[in-house]
C-alpha positions in Angstrom: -63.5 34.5 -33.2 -60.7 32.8 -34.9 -58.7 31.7 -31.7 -58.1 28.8 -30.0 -56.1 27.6 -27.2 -54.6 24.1 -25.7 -52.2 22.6 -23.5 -48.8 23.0 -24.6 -47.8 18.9 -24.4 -50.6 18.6 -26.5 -49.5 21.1 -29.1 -45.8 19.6 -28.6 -47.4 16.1 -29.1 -49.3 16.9 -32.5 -46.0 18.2 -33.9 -43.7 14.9 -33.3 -46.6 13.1 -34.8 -46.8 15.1 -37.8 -42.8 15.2 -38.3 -42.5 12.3 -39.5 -43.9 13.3 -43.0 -42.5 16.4 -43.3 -41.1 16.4 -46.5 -37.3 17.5 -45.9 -36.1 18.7 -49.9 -36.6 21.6 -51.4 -39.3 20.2 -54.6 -42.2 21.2 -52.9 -41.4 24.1 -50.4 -45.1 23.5 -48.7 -44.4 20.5 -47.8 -42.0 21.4 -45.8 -44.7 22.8 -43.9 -48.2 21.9 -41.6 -51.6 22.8 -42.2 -53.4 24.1 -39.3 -57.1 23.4 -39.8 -59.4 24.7 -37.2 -63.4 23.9 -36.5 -65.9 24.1 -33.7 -64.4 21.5 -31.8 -61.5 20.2 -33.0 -57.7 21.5 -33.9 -55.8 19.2 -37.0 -52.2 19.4 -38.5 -51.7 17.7 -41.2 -48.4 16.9 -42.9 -47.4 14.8 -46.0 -43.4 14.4 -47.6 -45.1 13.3 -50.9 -44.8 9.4 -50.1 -46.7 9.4 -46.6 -49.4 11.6 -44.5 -50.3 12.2 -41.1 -53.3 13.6 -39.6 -53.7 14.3 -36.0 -57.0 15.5 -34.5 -57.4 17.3 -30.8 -60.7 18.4 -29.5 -59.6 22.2 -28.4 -62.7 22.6 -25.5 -62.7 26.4 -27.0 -66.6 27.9 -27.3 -67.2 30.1 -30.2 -65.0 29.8 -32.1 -64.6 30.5 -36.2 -63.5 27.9 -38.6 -59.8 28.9 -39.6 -56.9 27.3 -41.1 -53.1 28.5 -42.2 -50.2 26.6 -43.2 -47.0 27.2 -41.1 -43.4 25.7 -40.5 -44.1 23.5 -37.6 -42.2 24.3 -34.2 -41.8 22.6 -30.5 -42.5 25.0 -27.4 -41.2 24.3 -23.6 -42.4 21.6 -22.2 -44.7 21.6 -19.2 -44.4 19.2 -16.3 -47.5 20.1 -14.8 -49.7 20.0 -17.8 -51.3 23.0 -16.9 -49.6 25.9 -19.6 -51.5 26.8 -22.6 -50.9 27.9 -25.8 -53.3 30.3 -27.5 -53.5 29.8 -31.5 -55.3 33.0 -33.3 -55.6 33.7 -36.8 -55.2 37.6 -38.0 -55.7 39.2 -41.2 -52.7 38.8 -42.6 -50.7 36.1 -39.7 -51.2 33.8 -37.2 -50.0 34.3 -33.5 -48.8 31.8 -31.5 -48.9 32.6 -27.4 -47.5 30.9 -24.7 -46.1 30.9 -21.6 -42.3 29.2 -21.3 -40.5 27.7 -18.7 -39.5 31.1 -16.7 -43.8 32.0 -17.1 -42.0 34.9 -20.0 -44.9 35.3 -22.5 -43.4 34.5 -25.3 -45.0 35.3 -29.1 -44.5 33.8 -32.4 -46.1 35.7 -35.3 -46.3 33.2 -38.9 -47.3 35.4 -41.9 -50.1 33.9 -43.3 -49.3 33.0 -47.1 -52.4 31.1 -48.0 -49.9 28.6 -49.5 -51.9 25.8 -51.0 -51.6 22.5 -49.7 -52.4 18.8 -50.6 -56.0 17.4 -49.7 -55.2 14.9 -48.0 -58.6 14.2 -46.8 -59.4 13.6 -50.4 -56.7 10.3 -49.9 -58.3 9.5 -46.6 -62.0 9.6 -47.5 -61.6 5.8 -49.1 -59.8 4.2 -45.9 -62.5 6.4 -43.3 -65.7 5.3 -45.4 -67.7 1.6 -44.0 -66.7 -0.1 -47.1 -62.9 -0.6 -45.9 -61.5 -3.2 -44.7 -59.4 -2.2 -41.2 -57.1 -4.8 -39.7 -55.4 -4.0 -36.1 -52.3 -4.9 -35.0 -49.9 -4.1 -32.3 -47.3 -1.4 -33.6 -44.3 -2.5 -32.2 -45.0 -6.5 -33.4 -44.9 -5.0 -37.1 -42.4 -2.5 -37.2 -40.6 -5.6 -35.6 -41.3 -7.5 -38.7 -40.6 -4.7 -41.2 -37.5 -3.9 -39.4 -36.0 -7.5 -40.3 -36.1 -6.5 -44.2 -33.1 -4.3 -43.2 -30.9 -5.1 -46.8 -34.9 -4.4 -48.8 -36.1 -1.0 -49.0 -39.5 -2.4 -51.0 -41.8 -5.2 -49.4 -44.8 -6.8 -50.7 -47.7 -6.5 -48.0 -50.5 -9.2 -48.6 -53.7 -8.3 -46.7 -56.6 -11.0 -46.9 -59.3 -11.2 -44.3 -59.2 -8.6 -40.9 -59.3 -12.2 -39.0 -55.9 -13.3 -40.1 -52.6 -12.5 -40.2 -50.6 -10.1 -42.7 -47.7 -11.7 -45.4 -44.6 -9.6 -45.9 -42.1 -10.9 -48.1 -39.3 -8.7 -49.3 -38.1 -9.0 -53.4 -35.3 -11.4 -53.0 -32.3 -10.0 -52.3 -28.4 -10.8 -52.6 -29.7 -11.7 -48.4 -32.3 -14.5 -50.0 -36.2 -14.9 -49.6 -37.4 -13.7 -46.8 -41.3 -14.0 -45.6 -43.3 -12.7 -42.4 -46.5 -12.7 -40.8 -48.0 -10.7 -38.5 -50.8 -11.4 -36.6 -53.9 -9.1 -35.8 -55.0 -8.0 -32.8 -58.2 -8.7 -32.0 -60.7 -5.7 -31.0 -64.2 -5.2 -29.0 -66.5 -4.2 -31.0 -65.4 0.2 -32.4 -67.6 2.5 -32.5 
């Protein structure tokens, strides 16, 4: 069976994360949209403008279910304050439906025509960074969008990475502002899985 379904915050939650990268011009019409990808056990939307990418991965807790996957212009449903309301995704022949329940418990339905509309591989640009060769560093998000946020006359920075043990180098291209250089320090981790 190609249908799924999970808690609406959730849904709501994967599309924020993926609207970031949504590409907002007209150039490439798809990437305007998500891709839906469905498996076993897990639910991904993926989105990429053409300069950055987001994945987001959800484990649905749905049993038998059919691999499916459609690409569709992404949308926000009511949000639930007791974290109990579902959403039920299911894949036709020809469209996807989209069920839910919103905030007056009216079922609501949302019917995508399914276009097959190619999209980018973007675990093809992912495999390097997920494979044991890589080198990850962590650090605290807030500490370095504090530091790129003080390159506020540069649109372009230089990041220097050198070992996951110690800190990141920003420096921006000298501006009319003048030379301007950051670090940012990792955050050390337990040991990942």
């Amino acid at each position: 069976m190609k249908k799924i379904t999970i808690n609406n915050n959730l849904f709501n939650e994967a599309i924020k994360t993926i609207k970031g990268t949504l590409a907002v011009d007209d150039s490439r019409p798809v990437l305007k949209k998500c891709q839906c990808e469905v498996d076993n056990k897990y639910v991904r939307f993926k989105s990429v403008d053409g300069f950055c990418g987001t994945i987001i991965k959800i484990e649905h807790h749905c049993d038998n279910v059919e691999k499916f996957d459609f690409v569709f212009n992404p949308f926000l449903i009511d949000y639930d304050k007791t974290y109990c309301k579902t959403i039920t995704v299911e894949k036709l022949d020809n469209h996807v439906s989209f069920k839910w329940l919103d905030k007056d418990l009216n079922a609501v339905e949302k019917i995508v025509n399914d276009d097959n509309d190619l999209f980018i591989d973007l675990d093809g640009v992912y495999k390097n960074n997920r494979s044991n060769e890589s080198t990850s560093i962590h650090f605290d998000k807030n500490l370095l969008l504090k530091a790129l946020k003080g390159f506020s006359k540069d649109r372009i920075v230089k990041i220097t990475f050198g070992d996951p043990e110690k800190p990141i180098f920003i420096k921006n291209r000298d501006t009319s502002v003048g030379e301007i250089e950051k670090i940012v320090l990792p955050v050390r981790m337990g040991d990942e899985k």
